[in-house]
ROTORLO-10632 format. One record per residue (C-alpha): x, y, z; residue in one letter. Coordinates in steps of 0.2 Angstrom, whole numbers, plus 5000, padded with zeros to 4 digits. Layout:
XYZA...
//
This chain:
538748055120X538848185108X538548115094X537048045101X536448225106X536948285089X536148135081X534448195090X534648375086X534848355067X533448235068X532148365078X532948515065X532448415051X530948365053X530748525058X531248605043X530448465031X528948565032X529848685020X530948545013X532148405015X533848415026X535448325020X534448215007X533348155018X531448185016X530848185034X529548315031X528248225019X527048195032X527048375034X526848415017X525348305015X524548405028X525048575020X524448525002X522748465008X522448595017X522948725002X521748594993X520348615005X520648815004X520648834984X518948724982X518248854995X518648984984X518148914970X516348874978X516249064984X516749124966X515449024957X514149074969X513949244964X512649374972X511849374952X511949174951X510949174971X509649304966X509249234947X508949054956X507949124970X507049224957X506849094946X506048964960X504849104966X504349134946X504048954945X502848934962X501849094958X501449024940X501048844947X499848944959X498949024944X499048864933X498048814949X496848954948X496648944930X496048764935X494648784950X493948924938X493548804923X492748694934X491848824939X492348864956X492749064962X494449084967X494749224978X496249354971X498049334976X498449514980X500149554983X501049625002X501849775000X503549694999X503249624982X502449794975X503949884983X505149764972X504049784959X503949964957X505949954960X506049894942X506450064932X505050044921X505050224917X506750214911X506250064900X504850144893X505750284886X506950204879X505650104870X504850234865X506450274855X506650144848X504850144843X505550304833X506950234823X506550194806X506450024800X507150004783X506149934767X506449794767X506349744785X504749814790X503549684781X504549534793X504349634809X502649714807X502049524802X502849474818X501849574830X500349534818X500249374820X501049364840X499449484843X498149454832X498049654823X496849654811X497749744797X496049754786X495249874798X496649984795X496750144782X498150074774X498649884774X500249894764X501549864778X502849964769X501950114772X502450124789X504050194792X504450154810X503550074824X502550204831X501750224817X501150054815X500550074831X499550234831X498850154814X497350234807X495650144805X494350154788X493150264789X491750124792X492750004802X491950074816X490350154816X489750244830X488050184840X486750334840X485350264851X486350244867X487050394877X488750314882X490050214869X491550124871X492850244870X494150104864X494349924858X494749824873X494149704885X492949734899X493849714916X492349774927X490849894929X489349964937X489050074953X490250144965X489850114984X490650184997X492250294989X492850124984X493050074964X493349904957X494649874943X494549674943X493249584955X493549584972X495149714970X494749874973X495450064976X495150214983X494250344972X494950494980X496750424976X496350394960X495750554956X496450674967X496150774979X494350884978X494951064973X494451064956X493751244953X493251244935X491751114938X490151144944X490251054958X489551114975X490851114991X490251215006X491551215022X490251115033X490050985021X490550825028X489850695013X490950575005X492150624990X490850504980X489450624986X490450774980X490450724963X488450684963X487850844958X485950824955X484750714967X484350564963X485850534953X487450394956X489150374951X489450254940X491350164933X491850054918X493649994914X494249954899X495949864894X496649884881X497949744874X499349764862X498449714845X497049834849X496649994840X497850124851X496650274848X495250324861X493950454855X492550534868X491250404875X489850514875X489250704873X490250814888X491350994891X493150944898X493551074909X494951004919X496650904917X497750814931X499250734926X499850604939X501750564935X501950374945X502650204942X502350114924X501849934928X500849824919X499249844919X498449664909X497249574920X498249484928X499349614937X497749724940X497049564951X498649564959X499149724966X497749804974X497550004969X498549944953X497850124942X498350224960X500050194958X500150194939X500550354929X498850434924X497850584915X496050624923X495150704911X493750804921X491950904913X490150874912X488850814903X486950814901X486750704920X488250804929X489950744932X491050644918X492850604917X493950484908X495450444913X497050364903X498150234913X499950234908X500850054909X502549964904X503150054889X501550144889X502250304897X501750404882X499950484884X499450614869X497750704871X497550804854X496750984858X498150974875X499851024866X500551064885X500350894892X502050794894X502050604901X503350494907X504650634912X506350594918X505850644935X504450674948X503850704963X503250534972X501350584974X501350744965X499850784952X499850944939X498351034936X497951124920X496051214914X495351214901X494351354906X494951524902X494151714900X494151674881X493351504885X492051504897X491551304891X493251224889X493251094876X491951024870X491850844864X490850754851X490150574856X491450464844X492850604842X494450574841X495350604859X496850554861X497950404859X499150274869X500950224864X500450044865X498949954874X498550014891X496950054901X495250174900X494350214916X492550324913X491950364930X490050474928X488450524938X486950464928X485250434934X485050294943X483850204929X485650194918X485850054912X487349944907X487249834890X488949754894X489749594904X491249574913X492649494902X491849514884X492749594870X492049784864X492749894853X492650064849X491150134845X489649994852X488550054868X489150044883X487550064892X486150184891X484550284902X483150144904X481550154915X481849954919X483549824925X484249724913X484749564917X486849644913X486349754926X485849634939X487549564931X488449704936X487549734954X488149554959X489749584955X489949744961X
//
């Protein structure tokens, strides 16, 4: 009877205890083991599907499929517009700005512009500059000096200077191309709103700041309750009028005055660098609102006249020559500040005064140009959406009739 008992006891213990090993020889905890090892097996492949799923491996591949469907839907696009059907914009939600603008573009832009600095030696600037020459189509010919080697660093190459007749200057129209570049859009402004592609739009009091400029001669009476557009309309009978102009990497980087005017004013608007190529500007709506920007403010002959340089991905470095005070792209900023700066002073009761063709002022790389000005409302565009200009050809001009560009521009305005 004991034996029996013991017999059972050893046999319970050790089956017991084969889950940690074998008792007296005898392997009585396999089946136990078995269990154990799979289940350890079951928890390292767990572990090794949560380490090769990183957060970095997630966002790439979302990033990657939403990349993919966005260019099939403009591969799309592209396709309904050669057969000749309009396609409405795809502007972007808020979300995707917000992500958008969360890319330290500012950060990459200065550090481009450094590296912009370095200088390239001898014998590696002919291979790099013939790179960008031929990714962008420069048009080394045009330029002052042709011999690659001359150009000690990348900035220079890109702030290249132009022969004296490369481009000549149109005399018989009042308003030039202050660039080369391609023509996004022009034409009237109606109601406060301004076009930068057709169909996307943004405000014109955003874009150029609130109305306390008190250098120009612009008329503000307290019970004045006009539109910002009809504050800048200084003389009856006149309009306001917008053209914008894109200027692309291989483009001459240099602007010069569009026409015959006194700039009295300055606003620097320190914001976001994100592209600005056609593309981007018919995605995000108020694309030139949120961008980092100088408003250059005056007069002409008609009344008002500004131009205004549109900062973009490592285009954070604006230069206006006569304005040695002006510094773009600054570590930091105030979200929706602007700085003000006149020209006017009590030993210059004019401000500057600028030449139709002058030399103005110059971009890092290719960016954008935005003229807003009151004309008479006879002015006439010479221009279509989309074609290529460059710096210098006429813009558009007084006439006593409409052209058919005009009609042009009034459709798609």
């Amino acid at each position: 009877m004991a034996a029996s008992v013991l017999k059972v006891c050893v046999v319970r213990f050790g089956f017991a205890a084969g889950c940690r090993g074998s008792l007296f020889g005898e392997n009585l905890g396999q089946p136990c083991r078995r269990f154990s090892s799979g289940r350890r097996a079951l928890h390292a492949a767990s572990v090794g599907v949560g380490a090769r799923l990183r957060p970095l491996h997630v966002l790439l591949a979302t990033g990657s499929g939403y990349l993919g469907y966005s260019q099939y839907g403009l591969y799309k696009d592209r396709e309904l517009e050669r057969q000749g059907i309009e396609v409405p914009p795809r502007v972007a939600h808020e979300v995707q700005v917000a992500l958008y603008k969360s890319i330290p573009t500012r950060l990459l832009s200065r550090a481009w512009g450094r590296l912009n600095q370095v200088e390239l030696p001898t014998w590696l600037r002919k291979p790099v500059y013939s790179l960008y020459i031929w990714t962008f189509g420069v048009n080394m010919k045009e330029a002052a000096v042709e011999e690659l080697h001359h150009y000690r660093n990348l900035s220079e190459f890109f702030r290249r200077k132009l022969k004296p007749q490369a481009r000549p200057v149109c005399d018989s129209h009042c308003v030039i191309s202050p660039s080369d570049g391609k023509i996004l859009h022009f034409g009237r402004v109606k109601n406060c709103e301004v076009e930068q592609v057709k169909g996307v739009t943004y405000s014109l009091e955003t874009f150029l700041g609130p109305h306390t400029w008190t250098d120009l001669n612009i008329k503000k009476s307290e019970d004045d309750t006009g539109s910002f557009q009809d504050l800048l309309v200084t003389k009856e009978g006149n309009e306001l009028f917008h053209c914008v102009i894109y200027l692309a990497p291989g483009d001459y980087h240099c602007f010069h005055s569009p026409a015959d005017w006194r700039v009295a004013h300055r606003r620097h608007f320190p914001g976001s660098l994100m592209s600005v190529n056609p593309g981007v500007a018919r995605w995000i709506k108020e694309l030139f609102c949120h961008n980092e920007r100088v408003v250059l403010s005056g007069e002409w002959t008609h009344g008002f006249f500004s131009l205004t340089a549109v900062g973009a991905t490592n285009v954070g470095s604006i230069r206006i020559y006569f304005d040695r005070e002006l510094h773009t792209n600054s570590p930091r900023y105030s979200k929706g500040s602007f700085n003000d700066f006149s020209y006017i002073s009590n030993n210059n009761k004019d401000g500057v005064t600028m030449r139709k063709g002058e030399h103005l002022g110059e971009f890092n790389l290719g960016s954008t140009i935005v003229l807003l000005f009151e004309a008479p409302k006879d002015f006439t565009f010479n221009i279509s959406a989309g074609q290529k200009i460059r710096f210098g050809e006429a813009l558009g001009t007084m006439r006593g009739t409409v052209t058919d560009a005009e009609k042009d521009s009034e459709r798609n305005v």
